[in-house]
N, C-alpha and C positions, 0 to 999 in steps of 0.2 A: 339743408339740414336746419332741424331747428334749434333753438334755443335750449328748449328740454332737451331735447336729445343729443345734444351738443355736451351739454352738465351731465347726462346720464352716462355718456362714452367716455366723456374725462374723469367721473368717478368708478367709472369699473377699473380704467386701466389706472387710474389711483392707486385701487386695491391689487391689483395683479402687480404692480411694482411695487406693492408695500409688502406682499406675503413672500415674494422673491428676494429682497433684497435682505429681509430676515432669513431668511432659508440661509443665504449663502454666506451670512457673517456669522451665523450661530451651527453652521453645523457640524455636527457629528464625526470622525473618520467610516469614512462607508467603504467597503472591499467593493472596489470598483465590478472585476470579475463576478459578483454576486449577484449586482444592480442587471446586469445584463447575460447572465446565464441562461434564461432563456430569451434568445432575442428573434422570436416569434411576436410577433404585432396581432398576428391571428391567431385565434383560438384554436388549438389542436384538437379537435373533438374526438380523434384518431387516439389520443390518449385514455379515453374511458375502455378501450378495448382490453376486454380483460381476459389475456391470453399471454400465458408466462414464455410462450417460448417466441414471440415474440416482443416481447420488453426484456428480455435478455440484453445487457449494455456491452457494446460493441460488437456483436456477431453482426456478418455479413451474409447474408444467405437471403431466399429467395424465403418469402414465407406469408400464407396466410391465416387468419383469422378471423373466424367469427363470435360475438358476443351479443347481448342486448339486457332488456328490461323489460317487466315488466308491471303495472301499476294499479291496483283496483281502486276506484274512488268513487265514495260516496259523500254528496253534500247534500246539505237541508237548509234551505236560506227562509226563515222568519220575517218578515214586516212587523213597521210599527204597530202598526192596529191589530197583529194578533200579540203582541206585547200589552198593547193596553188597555185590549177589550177580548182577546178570545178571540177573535177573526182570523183564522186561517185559510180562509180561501185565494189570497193570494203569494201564500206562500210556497216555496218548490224544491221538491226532492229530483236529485238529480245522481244518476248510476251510470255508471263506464266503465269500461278497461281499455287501456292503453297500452301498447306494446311499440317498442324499438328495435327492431335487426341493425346490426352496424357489421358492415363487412372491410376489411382493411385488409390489401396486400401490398407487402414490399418485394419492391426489387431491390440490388446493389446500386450501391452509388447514389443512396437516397431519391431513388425512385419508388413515389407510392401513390395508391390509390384509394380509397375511403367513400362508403355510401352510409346515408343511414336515415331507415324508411321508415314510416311512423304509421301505424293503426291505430284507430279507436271502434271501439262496437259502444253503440249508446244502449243499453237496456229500454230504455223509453220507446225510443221510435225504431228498435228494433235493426237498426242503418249500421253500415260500416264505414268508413273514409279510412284510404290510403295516402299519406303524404311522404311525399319524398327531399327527406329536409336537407339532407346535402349530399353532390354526391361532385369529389371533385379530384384529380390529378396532379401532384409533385411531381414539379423536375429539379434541374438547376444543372448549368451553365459551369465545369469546373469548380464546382464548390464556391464559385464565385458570385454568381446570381441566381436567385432562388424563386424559382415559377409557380403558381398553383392557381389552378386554371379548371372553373365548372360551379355549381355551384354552392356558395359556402357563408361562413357566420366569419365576420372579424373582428376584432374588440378594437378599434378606432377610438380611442382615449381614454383615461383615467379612473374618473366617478366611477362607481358602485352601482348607481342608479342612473343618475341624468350624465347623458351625452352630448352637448349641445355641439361637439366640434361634429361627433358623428351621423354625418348624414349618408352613409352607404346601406346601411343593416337596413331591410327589409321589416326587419320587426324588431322594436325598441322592448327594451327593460321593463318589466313590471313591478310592480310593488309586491305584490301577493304570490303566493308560493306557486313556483310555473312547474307544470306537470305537464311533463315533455321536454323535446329542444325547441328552440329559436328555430324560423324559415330561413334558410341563406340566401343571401345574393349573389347573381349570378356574372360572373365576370372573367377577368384575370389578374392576380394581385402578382405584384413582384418586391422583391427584397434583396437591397444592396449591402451588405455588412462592410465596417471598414472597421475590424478589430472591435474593440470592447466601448469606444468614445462615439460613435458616429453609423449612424443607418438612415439608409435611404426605402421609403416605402410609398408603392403608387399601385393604384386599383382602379383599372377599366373598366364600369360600369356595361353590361352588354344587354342585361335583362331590357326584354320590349322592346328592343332597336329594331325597325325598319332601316336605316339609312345609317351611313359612318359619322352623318355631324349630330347623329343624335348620342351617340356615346357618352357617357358619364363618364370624370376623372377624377381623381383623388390624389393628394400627392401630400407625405409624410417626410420633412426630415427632425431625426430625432438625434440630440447629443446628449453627452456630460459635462456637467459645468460642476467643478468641484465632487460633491456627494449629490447634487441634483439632478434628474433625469427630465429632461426636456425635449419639447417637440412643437413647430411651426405646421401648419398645414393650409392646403386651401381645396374645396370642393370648386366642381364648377358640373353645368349640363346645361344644353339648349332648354331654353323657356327658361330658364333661372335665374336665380339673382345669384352671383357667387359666393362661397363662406370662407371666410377664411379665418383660422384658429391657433390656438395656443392652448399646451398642456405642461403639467410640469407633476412629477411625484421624489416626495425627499421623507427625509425623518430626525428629528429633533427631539432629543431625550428620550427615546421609544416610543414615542408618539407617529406612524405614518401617517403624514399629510399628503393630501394632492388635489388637485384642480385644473380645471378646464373653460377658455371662453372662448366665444366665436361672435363673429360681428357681419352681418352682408346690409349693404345698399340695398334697402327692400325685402320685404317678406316674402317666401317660399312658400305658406301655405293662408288659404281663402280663408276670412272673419267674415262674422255677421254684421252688414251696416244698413242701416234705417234710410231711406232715399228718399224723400217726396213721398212721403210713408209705406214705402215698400220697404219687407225685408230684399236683400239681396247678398251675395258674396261677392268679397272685397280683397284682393290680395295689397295690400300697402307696397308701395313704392315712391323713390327717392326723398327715403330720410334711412337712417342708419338702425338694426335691431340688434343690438347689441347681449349673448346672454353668455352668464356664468354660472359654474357649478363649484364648489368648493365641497373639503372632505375631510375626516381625520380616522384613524383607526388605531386601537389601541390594545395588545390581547396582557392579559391580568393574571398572574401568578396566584392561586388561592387555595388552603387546606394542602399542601405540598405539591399539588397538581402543576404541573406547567401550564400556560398560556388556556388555562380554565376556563377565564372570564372572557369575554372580548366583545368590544365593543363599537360600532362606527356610525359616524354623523356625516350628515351633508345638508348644505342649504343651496340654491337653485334658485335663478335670477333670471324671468324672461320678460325681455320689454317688451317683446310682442303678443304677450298675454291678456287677457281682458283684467280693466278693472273695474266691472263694471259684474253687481252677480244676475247673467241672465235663467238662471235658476229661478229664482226669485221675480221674475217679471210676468204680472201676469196678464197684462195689456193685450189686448188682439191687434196684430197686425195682418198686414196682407203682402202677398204677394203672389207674382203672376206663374204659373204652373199650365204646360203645352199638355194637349190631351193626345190620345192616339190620333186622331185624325188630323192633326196640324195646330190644331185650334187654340188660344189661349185663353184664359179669365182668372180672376182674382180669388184669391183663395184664404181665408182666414185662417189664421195660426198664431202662437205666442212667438218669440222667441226662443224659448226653451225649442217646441218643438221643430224650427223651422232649423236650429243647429243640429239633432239628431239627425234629421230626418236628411239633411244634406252630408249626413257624416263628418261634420266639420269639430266634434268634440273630441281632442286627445285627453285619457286619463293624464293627469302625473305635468301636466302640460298646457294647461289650459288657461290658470293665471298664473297673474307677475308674479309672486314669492310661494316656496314653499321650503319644507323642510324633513327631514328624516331622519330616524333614529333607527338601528339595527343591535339588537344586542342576543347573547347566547352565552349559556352555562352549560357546558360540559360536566360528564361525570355525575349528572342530576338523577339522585336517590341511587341508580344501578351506573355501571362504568360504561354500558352504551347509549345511552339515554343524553341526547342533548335538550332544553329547557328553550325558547325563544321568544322573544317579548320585541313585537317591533313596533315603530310610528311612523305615522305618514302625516302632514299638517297639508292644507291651502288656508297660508298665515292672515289675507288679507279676509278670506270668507268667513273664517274659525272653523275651518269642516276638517273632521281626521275620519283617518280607519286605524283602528288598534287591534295589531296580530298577538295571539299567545298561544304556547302549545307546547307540545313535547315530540322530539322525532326519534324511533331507536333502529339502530342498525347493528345487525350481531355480526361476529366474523366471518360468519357464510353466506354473504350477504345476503341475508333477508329484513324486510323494515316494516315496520307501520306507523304511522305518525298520528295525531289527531289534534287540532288547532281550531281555534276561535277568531272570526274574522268579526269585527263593533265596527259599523260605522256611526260618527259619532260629530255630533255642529244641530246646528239649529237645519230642519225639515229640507228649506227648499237652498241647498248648498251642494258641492262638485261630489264628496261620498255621499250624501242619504238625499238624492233628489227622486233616485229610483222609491225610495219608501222603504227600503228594506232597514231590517236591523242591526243584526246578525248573520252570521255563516257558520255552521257547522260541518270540517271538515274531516274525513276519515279517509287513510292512506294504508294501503297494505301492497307491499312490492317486493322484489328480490331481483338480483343481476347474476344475470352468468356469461 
């Protein structure tokens, strides 16, 4: 380990000791029972099932249900140059429908079953895609140990947005408004409850195994420490480096705060590194990547309204992010590229390109620091009408996207929303590298 990284790991866990040990001298009386009334780790998606005679509380009876959604969207995405000269030729209107079936049956004795299958029809290219985004099986062991087993979405830590403990989900958080569900993964997760202080949570990775050492494991334990809600974890899988983490969520003056870091011996995922003037990919190893996410949320009493206002922050810390903006590079490099027939030779590219084109760019993820702001007004102009103003930064680049919009949803459930997505930094940065400027987004949906 080096130097830097050495000072880099001493001041994160600096901070992780500085935020907790305020947590636990200043806080609150918190109803312990409330902290953990739902003590689900996973996301119940079995809950959006909108069928009264199953949420019926406490009947025991045999019972199924079907419900879903459905969502028409239209967007229009703008470039800068038809911004600043009238050019629209590379601008793109884009038309779909999307639809969700969600089937959920219960047995007694908290046995259930839950699928939920996703269509889109593109208007464009005239295609349909079917995905089937989860579809998985409850049991549990005497009310004692609790099974769910196929596969599924789990919410593995804290943050709003960045997950850094969570390395299970299939498919990470977005910034931008997601239309549709998350992909699940596919496994078997289990849950040890030991009263309201203390749970045990572990998730067997099974997607893409040929062989039993290739299994992914996950392992969760979570307590109470006062009014604070805490949790240690570590990831591991062959070919990996292993993570291992810490989460914690509490609340101070009506302010909900929480946070999440995770630290492994080596990187998990391939960089761009320059070699003897080749590009290449690079996964780093034996030095430590240490990252953090930090949060707060606050909802605002306003014009006699209850919790009208509300508002949530986070900032987001990955050392193994570039700092370096390869946006911005616009240098020809080379690197070597096999043909069909075995063959290899040199190939010219930027780096920009040579990162796309290897799939090596996560959004939300890509450099050291960033930052996020989410807020929402309730009650805007009519009583179903929410207002939405959000930020995204990559603090080191200056690049944002700035969301604004309005969503309504009437009591029979039906909605339409309609929002402004700005990307916004100087040209060649992590939101406006594509060239675009603007998003124009149009939502009309309802659930039954």
């Amino acid at each position: 380990m080096n130097e830097k990284m050495i000072k880099n790991t001493l001041f994160l866990m600096a901070i992780i000791c500085f935020f907790t040990v305020n947590i636990l001298s200043a806080q609150e009386k918190i109803d312990e029972n409330a902290l953990f009334s739902n003590s689900e780790t996973v996301v119940e998606s079995a809950d959006i099932v909108n069928n009264k005679e199953i949420l019926l509380q406490g009947e025991e009876k045999k019972s199924v249900g079907i419900s879903g959604e459905l969502t028409n969207v239209a967007s229009y995405t703008g470039t800068r140059d038809w911004l600043n000269n009238g050019d629209k030729k590379n601008n793109v209107l884009s038309t779909y429908i999307l639809g969700n079936l969600l089937f959920d049956a219960r047995l007694k004795k908290g046995t259930k079953g839950f699928s939920n299958i996703e269509s889109q029809y593109d208007a464009q290219t005239g295609k349909t895609d079917f995905t089937l985004k989860e579809l998985f099986l409850d049991f549990n062991i005497k009310n004692s140990i609790y099974f769910r087993t196929g596969k599924q979405v789990l919410q593995w830590g804290r943050c709003y947005l960045w997950n850094p403990v969570d390395l299970i989900n299939v498919e990470k958080k977005i910034f931008l408004q997601k239309i549709g569900y998350r992909d699940g993964a596919y496994g078997i997760k289990l849950h040890i409850p030991f009263g309201t202080k203390f749970n045990i949570y572990g998730f067997f990775d099974t997607g893409s195994v040929l062989n039993i050492d290739e299994v992914g494991a996950a392992g969760k334990i979570e307590f109470l420490l006062g009014g604070t809600e805490m949790a240690v974890s570590a990831w591991g899988k062959k070919g990996f480096t292993p993570v291992f983490g810490y989460d914690f969520s509490s609340r101070i003056s009506g302010v909900d705060i929480y946070g999440e870091a995770s630290a492994s011996y080596g990187d998990n995922y391939d960089k761009v590194k320059l070699e003897n003037g080749f590009l290449i990919k690079e996964r780093r190893q034996n030095e430590w990547f240490p990252k953090a996410s930090f949060g707060f949320g606050r909802a605002i009493d306003f014009a006699d309204v209850n919790d009208r206002i509300n508002i949530t922050g986070e900032l987001y810390y990955n050392s193994a992010g570039y700092s370096e903006n390869i946006f911005n590079d616009i240098t020809i490099y080379q690197y070597m590229m096999q043909s069909n027939n075995g063959s290899w030779a040199a190939v010219n590219t930027t780096k920009k390109e040579f990162l796309l084109m290897q799939n090596l760019y996560e959004a939300n993820n890509f450099s050291r620091y960033y930052a996020a702001l989410f807020t929402s007004f309730s009650k805007f102009m009519i009583s179903d009408m929410i207002f939405k103003l959000n930020l995204i930064s990559n603090i080191e680049q200056k690049s944002f996207t700035l969301t604004t919009g309005v969503n309504y949803e009437d009591m029979n459930d039906f909605s339409f929303g309609f929002n402004i997505y700005s990307y916004l930094g100087d040209l060649n940065s992590e939101y406006t590298f594509s060239g675009n400027a603007l998003t124009l987004l149009f939502t009309v949906g309802m659930v039954f």
